[in-house]
GUTORNU-353132 format. One record per residue (C-alpha): x, y, z. Coordinates in steps of 0.1 Angstrom, whole numbers, padded with zeros to 4 digits, always signed. Layout:
<atoms>
XYZ;...
</atoms>
This chain:
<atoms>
+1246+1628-0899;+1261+1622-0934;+1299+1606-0934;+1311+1634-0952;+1298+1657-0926;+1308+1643-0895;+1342+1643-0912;+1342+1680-0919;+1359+1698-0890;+1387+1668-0888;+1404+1673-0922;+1434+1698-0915;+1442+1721-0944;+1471+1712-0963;+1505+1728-0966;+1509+1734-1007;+1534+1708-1022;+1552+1727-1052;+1558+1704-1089;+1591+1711-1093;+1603+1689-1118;+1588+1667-1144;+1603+1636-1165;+1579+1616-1183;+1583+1587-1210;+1545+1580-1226;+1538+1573-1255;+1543+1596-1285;+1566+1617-1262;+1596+1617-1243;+1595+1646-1220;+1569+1672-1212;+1577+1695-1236;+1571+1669-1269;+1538+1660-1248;+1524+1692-1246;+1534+1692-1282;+1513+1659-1291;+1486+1678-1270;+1481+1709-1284;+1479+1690-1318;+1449+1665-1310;+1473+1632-1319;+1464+1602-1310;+1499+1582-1298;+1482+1548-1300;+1494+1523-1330;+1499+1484-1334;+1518+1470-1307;+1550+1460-1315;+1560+1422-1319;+1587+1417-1299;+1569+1430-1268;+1554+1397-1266;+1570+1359-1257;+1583+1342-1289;+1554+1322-1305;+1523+1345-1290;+1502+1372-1301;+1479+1396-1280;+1441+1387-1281;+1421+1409-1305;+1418+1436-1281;+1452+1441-1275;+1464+1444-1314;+1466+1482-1308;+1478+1502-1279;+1503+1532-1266;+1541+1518-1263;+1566+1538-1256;+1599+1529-1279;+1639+1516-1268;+1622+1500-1233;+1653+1477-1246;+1679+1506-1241;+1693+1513-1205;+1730+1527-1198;+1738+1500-1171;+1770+1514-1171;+1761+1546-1159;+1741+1531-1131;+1764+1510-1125;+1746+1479-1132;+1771+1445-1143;+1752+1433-1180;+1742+1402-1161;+1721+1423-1137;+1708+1447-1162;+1695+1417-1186;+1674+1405-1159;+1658+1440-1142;+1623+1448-1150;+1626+1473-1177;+1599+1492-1155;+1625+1496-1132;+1652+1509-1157;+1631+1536-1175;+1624+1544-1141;+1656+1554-1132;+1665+1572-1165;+1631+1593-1162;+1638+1602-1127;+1669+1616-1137;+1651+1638-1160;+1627+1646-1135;+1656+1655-1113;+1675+1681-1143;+1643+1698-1149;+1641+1708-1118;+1676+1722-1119;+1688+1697-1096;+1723+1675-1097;+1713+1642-1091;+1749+1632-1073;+1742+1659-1048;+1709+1642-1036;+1730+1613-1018;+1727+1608-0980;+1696+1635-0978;+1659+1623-0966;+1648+1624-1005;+1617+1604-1006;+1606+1576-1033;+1567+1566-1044;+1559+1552-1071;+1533+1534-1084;+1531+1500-1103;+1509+1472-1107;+1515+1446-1134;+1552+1424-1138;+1548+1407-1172;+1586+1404-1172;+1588+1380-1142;+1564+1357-1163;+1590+1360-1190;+1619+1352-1166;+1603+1323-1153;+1595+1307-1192;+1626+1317-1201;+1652+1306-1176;+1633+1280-1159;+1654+1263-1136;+1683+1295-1137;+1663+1317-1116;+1685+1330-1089;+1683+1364-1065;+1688+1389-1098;+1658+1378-1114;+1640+1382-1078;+1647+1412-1071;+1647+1424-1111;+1614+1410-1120;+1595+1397-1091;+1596+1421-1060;+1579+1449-1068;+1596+1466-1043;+1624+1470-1061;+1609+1496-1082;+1614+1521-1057;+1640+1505-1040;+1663+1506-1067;+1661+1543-1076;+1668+1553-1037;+1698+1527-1039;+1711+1543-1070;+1706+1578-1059;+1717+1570-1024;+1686+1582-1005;+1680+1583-0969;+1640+1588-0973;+1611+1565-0972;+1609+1543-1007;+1578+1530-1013;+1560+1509-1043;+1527+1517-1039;+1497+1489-1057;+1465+1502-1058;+1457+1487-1091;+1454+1521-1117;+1450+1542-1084;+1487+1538-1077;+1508+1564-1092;+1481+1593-1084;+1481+1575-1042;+1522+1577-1046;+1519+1615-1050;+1494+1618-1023;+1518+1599-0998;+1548+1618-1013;+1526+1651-1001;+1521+1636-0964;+1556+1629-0962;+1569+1662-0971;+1541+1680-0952;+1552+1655-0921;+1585+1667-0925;+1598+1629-0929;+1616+1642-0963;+1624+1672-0976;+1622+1662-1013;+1603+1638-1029;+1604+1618-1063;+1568+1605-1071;+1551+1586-1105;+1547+1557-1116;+1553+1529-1144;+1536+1501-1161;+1550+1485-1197;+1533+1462-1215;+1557+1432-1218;+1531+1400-1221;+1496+1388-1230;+1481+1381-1197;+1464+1407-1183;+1456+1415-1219;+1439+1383-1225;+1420+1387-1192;+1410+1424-1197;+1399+1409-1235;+1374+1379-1219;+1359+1406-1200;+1351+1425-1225;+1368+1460-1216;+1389+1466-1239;+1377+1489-1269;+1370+1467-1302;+1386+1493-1328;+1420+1507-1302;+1407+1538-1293;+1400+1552-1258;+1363+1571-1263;+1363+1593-1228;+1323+1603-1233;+1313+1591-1263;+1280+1576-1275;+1307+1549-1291;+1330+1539-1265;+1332+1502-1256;+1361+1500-1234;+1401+1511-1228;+1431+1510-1247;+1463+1492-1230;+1494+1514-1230;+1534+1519-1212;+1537+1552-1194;+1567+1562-1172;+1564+1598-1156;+1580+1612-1120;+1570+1644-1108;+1597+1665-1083;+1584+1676-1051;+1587+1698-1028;+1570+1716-0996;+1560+1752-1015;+1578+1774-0987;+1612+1756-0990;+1611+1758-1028;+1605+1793-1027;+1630+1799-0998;+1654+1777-1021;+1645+1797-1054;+1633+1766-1073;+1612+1765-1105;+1577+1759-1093;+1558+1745-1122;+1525+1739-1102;+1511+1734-1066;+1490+1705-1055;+1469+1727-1027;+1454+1696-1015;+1449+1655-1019;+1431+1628-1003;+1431+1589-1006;+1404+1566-1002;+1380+1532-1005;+1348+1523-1018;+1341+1502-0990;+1309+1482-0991;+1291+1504-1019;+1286+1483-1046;+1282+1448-1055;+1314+1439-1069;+1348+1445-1056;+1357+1460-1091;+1326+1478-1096;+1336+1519-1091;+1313+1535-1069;+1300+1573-1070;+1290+1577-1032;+1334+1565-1025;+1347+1589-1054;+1322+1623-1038;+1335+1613-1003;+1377+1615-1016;+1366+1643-1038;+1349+1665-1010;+1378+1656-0988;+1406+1670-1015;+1386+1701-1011;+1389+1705-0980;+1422+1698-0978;+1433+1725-1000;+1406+1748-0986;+1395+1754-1023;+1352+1753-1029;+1346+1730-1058;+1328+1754-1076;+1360+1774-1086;+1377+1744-1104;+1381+1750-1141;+1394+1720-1149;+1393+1682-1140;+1413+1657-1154;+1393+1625-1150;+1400+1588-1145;+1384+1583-1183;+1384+1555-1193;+1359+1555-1221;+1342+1525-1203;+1306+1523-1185;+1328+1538-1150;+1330+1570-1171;+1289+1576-1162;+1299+1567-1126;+1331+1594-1126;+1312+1619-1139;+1280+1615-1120;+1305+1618-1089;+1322+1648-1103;+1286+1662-1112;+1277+1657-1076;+1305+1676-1062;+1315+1705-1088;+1279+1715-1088;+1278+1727-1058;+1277+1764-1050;+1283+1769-1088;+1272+1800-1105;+1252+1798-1138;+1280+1804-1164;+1304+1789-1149;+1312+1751-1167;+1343+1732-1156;+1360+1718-1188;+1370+1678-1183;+1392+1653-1200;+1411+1625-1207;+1450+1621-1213;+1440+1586-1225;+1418+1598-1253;+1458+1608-1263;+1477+1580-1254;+1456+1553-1240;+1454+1539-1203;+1492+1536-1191;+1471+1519-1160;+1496+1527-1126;+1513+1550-1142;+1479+1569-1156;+1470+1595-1125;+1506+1608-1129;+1504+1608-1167;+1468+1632-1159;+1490+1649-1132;+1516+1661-1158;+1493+1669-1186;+1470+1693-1158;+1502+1710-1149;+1512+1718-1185;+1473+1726-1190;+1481+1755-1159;+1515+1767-1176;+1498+1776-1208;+1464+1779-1199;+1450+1764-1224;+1428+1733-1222;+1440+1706-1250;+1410+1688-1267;+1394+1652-1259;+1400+1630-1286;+1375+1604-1302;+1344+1624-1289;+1322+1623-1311;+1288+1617-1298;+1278+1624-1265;+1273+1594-1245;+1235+1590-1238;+1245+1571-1207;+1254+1605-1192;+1233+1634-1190;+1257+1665-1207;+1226+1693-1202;+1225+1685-1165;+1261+1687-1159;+1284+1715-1153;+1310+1699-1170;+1321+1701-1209;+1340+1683-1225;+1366+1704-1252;+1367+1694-1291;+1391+1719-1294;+1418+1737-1276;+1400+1763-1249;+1420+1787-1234;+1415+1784-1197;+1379+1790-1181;+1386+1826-1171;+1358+1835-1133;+1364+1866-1130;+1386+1873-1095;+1393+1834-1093;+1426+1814-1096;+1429+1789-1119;+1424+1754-1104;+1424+1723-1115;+1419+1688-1102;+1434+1653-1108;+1411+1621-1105;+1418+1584-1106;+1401+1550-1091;+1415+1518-1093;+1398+1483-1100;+1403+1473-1063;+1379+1504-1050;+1407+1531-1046;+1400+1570-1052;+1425+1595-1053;+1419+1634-1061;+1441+1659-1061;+1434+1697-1063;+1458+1714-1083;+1468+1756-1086;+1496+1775-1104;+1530+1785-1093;+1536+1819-1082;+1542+1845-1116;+1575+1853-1104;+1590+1816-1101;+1573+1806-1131;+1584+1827-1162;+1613+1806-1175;+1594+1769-1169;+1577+1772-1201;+1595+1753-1231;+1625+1751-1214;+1650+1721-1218;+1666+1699-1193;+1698+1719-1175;+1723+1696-1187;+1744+1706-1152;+1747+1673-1140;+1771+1652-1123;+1763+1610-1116;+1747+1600-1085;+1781+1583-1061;+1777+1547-1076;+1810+1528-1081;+1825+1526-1114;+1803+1553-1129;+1811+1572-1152;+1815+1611-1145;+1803+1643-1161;+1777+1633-1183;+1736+1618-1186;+1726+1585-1187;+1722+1574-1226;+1707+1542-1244;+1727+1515-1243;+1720+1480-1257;+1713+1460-1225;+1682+1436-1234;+1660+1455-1207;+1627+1436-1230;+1639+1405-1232;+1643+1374-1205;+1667+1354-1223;
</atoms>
């Protein structure tokens, strides 16, 4: 008996988790609004990365020159937070876009931040690299004392800090699952809600790109893309573009936001987490037979046949995994298709490039916009099919141009979410639209700007957290 069967009967269907909120910071666009925007328009964000990302004295390896950064990770109102300047000059500024994009996350959904204080709201977020602890250490070698622990070091201040300065009771949770982790935060955000362990939950994720490290080492092994351009199925593509991202999505068990007349932007029907295990030969290698078996169990989950999805964001990469993704997605859409019926797939890193732990969120927010408007925004630098993977036998296309949605005739529209990390994660999340009536005034509309600061000592009151000129990028 298959794994996959045996497992069949013992996957309980999901409660749907309603998107209630969204806040993102990639780059190109701040907020989901401009990023829909930069979408619809088929721009690529990606540009020369900017020099004083980078110690004094170094400069990223050749496949590094260009990439997506997101602009003012210097800028953070510490005041607001109530952060001293001392404090602030030495937090991750991961951690302090973090709590400004949270925020926003937290007015779109119509809700005052201050009044989330002492409630079970849960935090998971997702985060994987901490290029500003390197910095730290070079540049105050022999000052390092607890701020620059817990600011640079502990990645489990991430979350920690943002249920600190909201003043949640709920579970807070950095999650590192290499470029797995912000897609695995939402799928724990779903079990905790569904547990009834929280009744709200902030979920996302957040990498910058503050040093040359993992550049350098991503550059030696050759999977980064020679001319800065992420080629998600194309004959061309010869790796993946580095990029910051910052996104949190609001959540919330679909009953209690209806019951509590919240804007439901999207429902994640179902999710499911899990390893490669001992498929392949290499630790890092991605393996098809570990993606079907998460897939399939997503499906379950949300009780949804895979032959209905209309839309997939993929992992894509525009690396050799992409034949490996979509032979796995080939494996599992296919099945119980009808002739006629072609899933569209794509890649928010084709826009933006590969914002690594904070990427399945990034594909999370652009799916739920894709459900709002349905329309299905094109897949940049795809020029020539990829002969590595076999377009004629799939069931999946991959759009040139902005398609409205795939429209089966007495069918929802559903979408999916998929990621993998280097260390052998999968994550998949199945992905429907809110209910008409809650839906209407989502589209376009602006943060609520009804707002009050979270209870923080020394705070100011009656307004939003703006830049300020704390030295979030820098060490010294």
């Amino acid at each position: 008996m298959s794994p996959q069967s045996s497992e069949a009967d013992h996957i309980p269907k999901a409660d749907p988790v309603a998107v209630i909120g969204i806040g993102c910071r990639l780059p190109g666009a701040h907020g989901p609004g401009r990023l829909w925007e930069l979408l619809r328009a088929g721009q690529d964000a990606t540009g020369v990365a900017p020099a004083d990302r980078f110690p004094a004295g170094t400069t990223p390896p050749a496949g590094g020159a260009r990439g997506g950064f997101v602009h003012g990770v210097d800028e953070f109102d510490a005041e607001f937070f109530g952060v001293t300047a001392d404090e602030a000059a030495t937090m991750d500024p991961q951690q302090r876009l973090l709590l400004h994009t949270a925020w926003e996350a937290l007015e779109d959904a119509g809700r005052d931040p201050g009044d989330l204080a002492g409630s079970a709201t849960a935090v998971f977020v997702g985060q994987s690299h901490a290029d500003h602890w390197d910095r730290l250490r070079e540049t105050r070698a022999g000052r390092l004392d607890l701020d620059c622990l817990v600011g640079g070091h502990q990645r489990s201040m991430l979350a920690g800090r943002l249920s600190f300065h909201l003043g949640l009771h709920g579970p807070s949770v950095t999650v590192d699952c290499a470029q797995a982790s912000s897609l695995a935060a939402v799928h724990l955000a779903c079990l905790s809600l569904r547990a009834g362990e929280s009744a709200l939950a902030l979920a996302g994720g957040a990498n910058l790109v503050l040093g040359t490290t993992a550049t350098e080492v991503f550059d030696g092994a050759g999977v980064l893309s020679s001319d800065g351009r992420c080629r998600f199925g194309d004959g061309a593509a010869d790796g993946f573009v580095r990029s910051d991202g910052v996104a949190v999505v609001v959540l919330k068990r679909l009953d209690r936001a209806l019951a509590d007349g919240d804007p439901v932007r999207a429902v994640i029907l179902g999710s499911a987490l899990g390893h490669d295990g001992a498929t392949k030969r290499h630790v890092t290698d991605p393996s098809a037979t570990g993606q079907s078996l998460v897939m399939r169990r997503a499906y379950r989950s949300a009780r949804v046949a895979p032959g209905d999805i209309g839309y997939v964001e993929a992992h894509g990469t525009g690396t050799r995994i992409d034949a490996v993704e979509l032979g796995a997605l080939n494996e599992v859409l296919a099945e119980n298709r009808p002739q006629g019926r072609p899933c569209l797939v794509g890649s928010l890193k084709s826009n933006i490039g590969h914002c690594e732990a904070a990427a399945g969120v990034a594909g999370l927010v652009k799916t739920v916009l894709c459900l709002e408007h349905r329309e299905v925004p094109p897949t940049l630098h795809a020029d020539t099919p990829s002969p590595l993977i076999d377009w004629d036998r799939l069931p999946l296309v991959l759009p040139d141009s902005t398609r409205p949605w795939p429209a089966f005739a007495g069918r929802p529209a559903l979408a999916a979410v998929n990621g993998q990390g280097m260390s052998g994660v999968n994550a998949h999340l199945v992905i429907g639209p809110g209910p008409a009536e809650h839906t209407g005034a989502v589209r376009g509309r602006s943060t609520t700007g009804r707002v009050r600061p979270a209870p923080r000592h020394g705070r100011p009151t009656g307004r939003r957290p703006s830049s300020a000129t704390a030295p979030a990028a820098r060490a010294d």
